[in-house]
C-alpha positions as CSV (number, residue, x, y, z in Angstrom):
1,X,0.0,0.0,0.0
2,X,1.6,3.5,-0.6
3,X,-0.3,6.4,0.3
4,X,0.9,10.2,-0.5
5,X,0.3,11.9,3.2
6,X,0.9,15.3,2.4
7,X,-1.5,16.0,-0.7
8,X,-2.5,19.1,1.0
9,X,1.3,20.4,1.5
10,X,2.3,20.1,-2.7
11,X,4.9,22.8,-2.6
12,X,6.4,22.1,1.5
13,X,9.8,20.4,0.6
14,X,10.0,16.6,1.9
15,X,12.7,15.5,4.3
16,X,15.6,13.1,4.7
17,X,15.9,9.8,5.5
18,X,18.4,8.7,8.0
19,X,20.8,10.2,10.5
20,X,23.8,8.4,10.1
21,X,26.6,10.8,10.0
22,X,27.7,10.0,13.5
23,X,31.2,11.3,14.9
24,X,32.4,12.5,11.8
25,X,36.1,13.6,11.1
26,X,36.8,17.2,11.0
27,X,39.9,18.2,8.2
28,X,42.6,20.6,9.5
29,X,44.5,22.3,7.0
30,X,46.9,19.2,5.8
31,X,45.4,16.6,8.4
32,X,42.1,15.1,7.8
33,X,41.2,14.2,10.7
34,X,42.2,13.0,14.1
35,X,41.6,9.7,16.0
36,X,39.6,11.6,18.4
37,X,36.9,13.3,16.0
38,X,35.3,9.9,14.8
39,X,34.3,7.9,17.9
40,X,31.7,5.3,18.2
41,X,31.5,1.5,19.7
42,X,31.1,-2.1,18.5
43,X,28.1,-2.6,20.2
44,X,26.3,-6.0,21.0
45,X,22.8,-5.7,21.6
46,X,20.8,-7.3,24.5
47,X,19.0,-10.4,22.8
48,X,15.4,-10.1,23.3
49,X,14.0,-13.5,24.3
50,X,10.5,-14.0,24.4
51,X,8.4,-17.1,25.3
52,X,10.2,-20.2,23.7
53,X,7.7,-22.1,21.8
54,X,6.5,-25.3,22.7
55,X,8.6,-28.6,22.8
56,X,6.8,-30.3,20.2
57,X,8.2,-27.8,17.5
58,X,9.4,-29.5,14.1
59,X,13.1,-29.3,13.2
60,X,12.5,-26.3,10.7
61,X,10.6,-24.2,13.0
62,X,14.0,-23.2,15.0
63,X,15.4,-22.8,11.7
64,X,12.3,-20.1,11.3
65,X,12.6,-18.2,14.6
66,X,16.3,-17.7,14.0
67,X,15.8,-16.3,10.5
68,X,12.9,-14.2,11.6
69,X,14.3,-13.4,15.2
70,X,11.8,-13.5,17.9
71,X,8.6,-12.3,17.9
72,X,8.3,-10.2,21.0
73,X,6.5,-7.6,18.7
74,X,3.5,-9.5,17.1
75,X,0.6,-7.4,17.3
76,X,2.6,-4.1,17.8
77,X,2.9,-1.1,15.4
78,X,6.0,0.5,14.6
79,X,5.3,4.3,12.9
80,X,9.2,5.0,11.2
81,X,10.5,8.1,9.7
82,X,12.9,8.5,7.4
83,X,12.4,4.6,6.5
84,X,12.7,4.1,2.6
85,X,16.4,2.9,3.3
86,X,19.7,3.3,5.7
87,X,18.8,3.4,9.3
88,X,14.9,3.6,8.9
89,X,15.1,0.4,6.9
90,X,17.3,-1.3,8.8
91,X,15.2,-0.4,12.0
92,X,11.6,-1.5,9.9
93,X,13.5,-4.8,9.1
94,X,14.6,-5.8,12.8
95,X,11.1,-4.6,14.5
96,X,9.4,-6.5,11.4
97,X,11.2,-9.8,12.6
98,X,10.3,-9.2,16.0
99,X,6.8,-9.4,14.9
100,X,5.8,-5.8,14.4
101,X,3.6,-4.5,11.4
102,X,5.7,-1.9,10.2
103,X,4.3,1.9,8.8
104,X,6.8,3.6,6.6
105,X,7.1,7.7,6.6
106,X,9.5,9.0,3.9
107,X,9.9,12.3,1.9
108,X,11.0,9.5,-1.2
109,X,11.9,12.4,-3.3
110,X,15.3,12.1,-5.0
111,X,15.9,15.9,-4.3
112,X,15.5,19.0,-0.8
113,X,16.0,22.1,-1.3
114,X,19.2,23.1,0.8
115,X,20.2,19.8,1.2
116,X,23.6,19.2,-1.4
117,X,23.3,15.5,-1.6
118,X,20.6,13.0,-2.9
119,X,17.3,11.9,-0.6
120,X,15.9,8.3,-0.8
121,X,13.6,8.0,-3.9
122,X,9.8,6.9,-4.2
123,X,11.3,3.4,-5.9
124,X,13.7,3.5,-2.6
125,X,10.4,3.6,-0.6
126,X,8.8,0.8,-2.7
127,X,11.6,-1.7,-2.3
128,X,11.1,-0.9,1.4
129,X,8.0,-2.2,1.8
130,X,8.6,-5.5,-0.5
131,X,11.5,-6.4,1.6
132,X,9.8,-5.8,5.3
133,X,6.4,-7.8,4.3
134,X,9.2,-10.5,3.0
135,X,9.6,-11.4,6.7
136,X,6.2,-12.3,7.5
137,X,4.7,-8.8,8.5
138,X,2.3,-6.1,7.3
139,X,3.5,-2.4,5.8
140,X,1.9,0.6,4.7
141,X,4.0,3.2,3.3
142,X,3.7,6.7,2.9
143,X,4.9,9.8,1.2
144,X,5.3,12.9,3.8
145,X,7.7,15.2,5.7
146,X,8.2,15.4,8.9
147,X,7.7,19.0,9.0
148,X,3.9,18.5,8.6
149,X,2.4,16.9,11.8
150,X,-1.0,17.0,10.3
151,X,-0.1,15.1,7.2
152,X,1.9,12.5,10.0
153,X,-1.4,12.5,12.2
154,X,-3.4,11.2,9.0
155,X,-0.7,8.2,8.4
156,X,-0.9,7.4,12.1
157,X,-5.0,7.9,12.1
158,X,-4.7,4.8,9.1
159,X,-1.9,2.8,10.9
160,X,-4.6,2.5,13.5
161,X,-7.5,2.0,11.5
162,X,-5.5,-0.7,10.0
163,X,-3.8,-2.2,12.6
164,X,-5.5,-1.3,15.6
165,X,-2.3,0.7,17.6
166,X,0.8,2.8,17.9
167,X,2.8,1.3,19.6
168,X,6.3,2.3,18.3
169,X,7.3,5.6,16.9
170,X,11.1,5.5,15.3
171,X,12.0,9.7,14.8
172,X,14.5,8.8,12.3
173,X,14.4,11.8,9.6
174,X,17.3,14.2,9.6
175,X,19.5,16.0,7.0
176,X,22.9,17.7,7.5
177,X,25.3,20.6,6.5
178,X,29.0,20.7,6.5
179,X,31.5,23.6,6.5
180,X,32.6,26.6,8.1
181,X,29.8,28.0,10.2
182,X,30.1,31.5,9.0
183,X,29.4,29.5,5.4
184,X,25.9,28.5,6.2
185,X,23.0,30.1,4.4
186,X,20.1,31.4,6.7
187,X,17.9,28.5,4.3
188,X,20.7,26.0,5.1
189,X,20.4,26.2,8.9
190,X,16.6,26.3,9.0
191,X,16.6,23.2,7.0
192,X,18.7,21.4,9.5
193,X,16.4,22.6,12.6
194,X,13.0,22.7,11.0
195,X,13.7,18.9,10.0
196,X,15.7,17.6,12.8
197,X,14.4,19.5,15.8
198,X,11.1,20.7,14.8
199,X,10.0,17.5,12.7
200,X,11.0,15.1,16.2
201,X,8.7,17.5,17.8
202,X,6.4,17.1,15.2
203,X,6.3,13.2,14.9
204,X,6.1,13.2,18.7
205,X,3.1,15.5,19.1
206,X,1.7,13.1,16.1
207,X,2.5,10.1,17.9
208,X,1.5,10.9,21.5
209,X,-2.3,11.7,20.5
210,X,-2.2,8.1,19.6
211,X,-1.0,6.7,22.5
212,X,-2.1,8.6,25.4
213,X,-5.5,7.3,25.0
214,X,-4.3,3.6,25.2
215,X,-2.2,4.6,27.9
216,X,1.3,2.9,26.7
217,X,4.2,3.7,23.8
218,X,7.6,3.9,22.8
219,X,9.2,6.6,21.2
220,X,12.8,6.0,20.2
221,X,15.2,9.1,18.7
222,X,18.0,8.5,16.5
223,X,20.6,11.2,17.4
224,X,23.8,10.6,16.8
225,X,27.4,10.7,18.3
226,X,27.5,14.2,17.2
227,X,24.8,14.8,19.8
228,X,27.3,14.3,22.5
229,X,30.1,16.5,21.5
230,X,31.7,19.2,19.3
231,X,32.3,19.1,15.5
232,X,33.6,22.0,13.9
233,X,33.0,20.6,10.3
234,X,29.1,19.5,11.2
235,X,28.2,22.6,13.5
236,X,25.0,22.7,12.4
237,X,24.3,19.5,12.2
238,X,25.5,18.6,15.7
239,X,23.9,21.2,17.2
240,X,20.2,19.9,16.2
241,X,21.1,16.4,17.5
242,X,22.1,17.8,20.9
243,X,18.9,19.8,20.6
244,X,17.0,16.5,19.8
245,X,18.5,14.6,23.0
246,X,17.3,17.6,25.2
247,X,13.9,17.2,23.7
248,X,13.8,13.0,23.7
249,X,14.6,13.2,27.7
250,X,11.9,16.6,28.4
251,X,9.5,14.0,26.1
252,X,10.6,10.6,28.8
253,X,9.4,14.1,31.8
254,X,6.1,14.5,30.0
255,X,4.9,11.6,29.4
256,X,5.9,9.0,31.8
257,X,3.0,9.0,33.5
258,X,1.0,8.0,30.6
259,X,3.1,4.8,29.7
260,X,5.1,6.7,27.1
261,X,8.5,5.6,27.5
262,X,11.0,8.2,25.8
263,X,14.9,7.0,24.6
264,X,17.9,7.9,22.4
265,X,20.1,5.8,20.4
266,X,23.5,8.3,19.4
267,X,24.7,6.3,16.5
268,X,28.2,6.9,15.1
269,X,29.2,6.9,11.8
270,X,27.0,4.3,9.9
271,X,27.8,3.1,6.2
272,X,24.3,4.5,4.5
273,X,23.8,7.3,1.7
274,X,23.5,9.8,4.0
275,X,27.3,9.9,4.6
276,X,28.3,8.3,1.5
277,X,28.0,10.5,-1.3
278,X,30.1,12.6,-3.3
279,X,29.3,15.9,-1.2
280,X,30.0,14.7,2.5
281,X,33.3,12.7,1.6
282,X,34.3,15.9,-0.5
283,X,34.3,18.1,2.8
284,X,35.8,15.4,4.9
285,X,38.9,14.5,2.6
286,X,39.2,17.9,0.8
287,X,42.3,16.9,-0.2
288,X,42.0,13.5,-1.5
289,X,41.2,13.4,-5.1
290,X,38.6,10.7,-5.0
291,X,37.2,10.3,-1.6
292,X,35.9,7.1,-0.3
293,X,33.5,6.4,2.7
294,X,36.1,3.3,3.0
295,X,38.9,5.6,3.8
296,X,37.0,7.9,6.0
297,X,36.3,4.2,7.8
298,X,39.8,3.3,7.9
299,X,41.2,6.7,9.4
300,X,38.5,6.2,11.9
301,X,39.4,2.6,12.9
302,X,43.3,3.7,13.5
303,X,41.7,5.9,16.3
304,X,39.3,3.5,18.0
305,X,39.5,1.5,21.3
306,X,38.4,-1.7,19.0
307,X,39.3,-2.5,15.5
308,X,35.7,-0.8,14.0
309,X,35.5,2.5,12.0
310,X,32.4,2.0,11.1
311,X,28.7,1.0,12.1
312,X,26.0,-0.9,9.2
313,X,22.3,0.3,9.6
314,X,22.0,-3.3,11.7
315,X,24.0,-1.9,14.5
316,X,21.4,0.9,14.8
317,X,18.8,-1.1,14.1
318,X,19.9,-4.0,16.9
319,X,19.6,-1.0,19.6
320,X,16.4,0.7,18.5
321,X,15.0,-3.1,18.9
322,X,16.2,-2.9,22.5
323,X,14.6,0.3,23.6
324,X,11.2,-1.6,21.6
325,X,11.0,-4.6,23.7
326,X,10.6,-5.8,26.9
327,X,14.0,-5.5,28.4
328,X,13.9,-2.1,28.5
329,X,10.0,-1.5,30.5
330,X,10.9,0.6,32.9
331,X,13.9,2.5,31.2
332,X,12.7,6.1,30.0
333,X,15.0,9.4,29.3
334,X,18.5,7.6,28.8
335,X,20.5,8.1,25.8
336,X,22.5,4.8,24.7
337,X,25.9,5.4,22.5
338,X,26.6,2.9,19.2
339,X,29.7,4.5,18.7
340,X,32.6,2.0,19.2
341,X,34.3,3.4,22.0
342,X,34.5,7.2,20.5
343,X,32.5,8.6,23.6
344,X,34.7,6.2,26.0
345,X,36.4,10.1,25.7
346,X,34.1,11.6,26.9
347,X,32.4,13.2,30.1
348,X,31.1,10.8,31.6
């Protein structure tokens, strides 16, 4: 099913899929970038074991739960922003094993205005959907940004009429800048805050009308390592995810007593197209002549506390999971780091 959710709002630009730029490197005049700028941790995630199934199962059906994962989520509804690919899809694919019906929210526009790299694509957005209901699950999808809570409301109001709850809202959406921050347009720095800051907002007011009434509800931020310290390069971009963790934990005050649990994963730098593409790696390496997200990786890993420069969408995905299932009922307001090791620096 896909479903335009913003046919009121033709001419509001859409927004971006995934926040994946993590602890990116900062380049100094002849040094790319330090050990210290990319951080970021191999991270094992908690299993979430739920009732085993009966004795009597046949040989293949272990086979099954270990493909699919457990299924701790069946019945539950997971609302994801930003999911056509990277960290959105990677999250859809990990709650949709798990059991979870899956919604997908996604700007699937191949262009943003004042954003200098490409967005996921309506085919993106379509392969989505084919690959989540691969593993057993239900998935609308959706065409919308984030910036419009009304046109988020409406894909909410069907993933209930559909599916009969919210029960999982993923605020995944985000876009960046990089440079010098007196180089920032006045239209480059809204962009950042109206979709990273004010869209959370947005998809939280969206998402909390839904489950105050039924008195229970997860909402789960993707920040990013970049939302626990300085970045000269991604100023702007830092800035928002800080402003998003302050806003996840005032979210965890405000609705606690309504069974709202409120948490942050701070990914580091994650191989998706968000970071890889020609106009990120060109202001990371300046000087290299054909930048690679493979070297940015490698000058990474010669600075961690573990041999890992890098995180895949899974890694992401694997925590999100955590802060969706039962293991973490009575956890609210915390902010967990996938950042192999880079915040071990850190205050604690």
């Amino acid at each position: 099913m896909h479903k335009d959710a913003d046919q009121s709002h033709k001419n509001v630009p859409p927004t971006r899929d995934e926040a994946s730029l993590g602890a990116l490197p900062v380049p100094g005049r002849r040094q790319v970038l330090t050990a210290t700028a990319l951080g970021a941790i191999a991270m094992t995630a908690p299993s979430l074991l739920g009732k085993r199934r009966a004795a009597a199962q046949t040989a293949e059906e272990p086979e099954r739960d270990q493909e699919l994962g457990d299924r701790e989520l069946t019945g539950k509804t997971a609302f994801i922003t930003g999911g056509a690919r990277g960290i959105g899809l990677a999250t859809a694919e990990e709650l949709a094993k798990a059991g979870a019906n899956i919604v997908l929210y996604d700007v699937a526009s191949r262009t943003l205005p004042h954003v200098p790299y490409p967005v996921a694509t309506e085919s993106d957005l379509e392969q989505a959907k084919v690959q989540v209901e691969a593993l057993g699950v239900r998935c609308l999808t959706f065409k919308g940004d984030v910036r419009d809570r009304e046109a988020q409301m409406r894909a909410m109001q069907e993933a209930v009429n559909t599916f009969g709850s919210l029960d999982i809202a993923v605020v995944n959406a985000g876009v960046s800048q990089a440079g010098a921050i007196e180089e920032f347009s006045s239209e480059e720095i809204s962009t950042v805050f109206e979709i990273n800051v004010a869209g959370a907002v947005k998809t939280t007011q969206a998402a909390v009308s839904f489950m105050k009434p039924q008195g229970s509800g997860r909402i789960i931020f993707i920040s990013s390592a970049l939302g626990r310290m300085g970045n000269e390069l991604f100023s702007i971009y830092a800035s928002s995810k800080w402003a998003m963790i302050g806003f996840a934990k005032s979210a965890a005050l405000a609705y606690g007593q309504f069974n709202i649990l409120c948490n942050t994963v701070a990914p580091g730098l994650v191989d998706t197209p968000f970071a890889d593409n020609d106009f990120i790696l060109s202001r990371m390496l300046p000087e290299a002549p054909n930048p690679t997200f493979e070297m940015v990786s490698e000058m990474s890993r010669s600075g961690s506390p573990i041999p890992v420069g890098h995180l895949d969408p899974i890694d992401v995905a694997k925590a999100v999971l955590f802060f969706a299932g039962s293991a973490t009922d009575k956890v609210t307001g915390e902010v967990l780091d996938v950042s192999y090791g880079s915040l071990a620096r850190s205050i604690a």
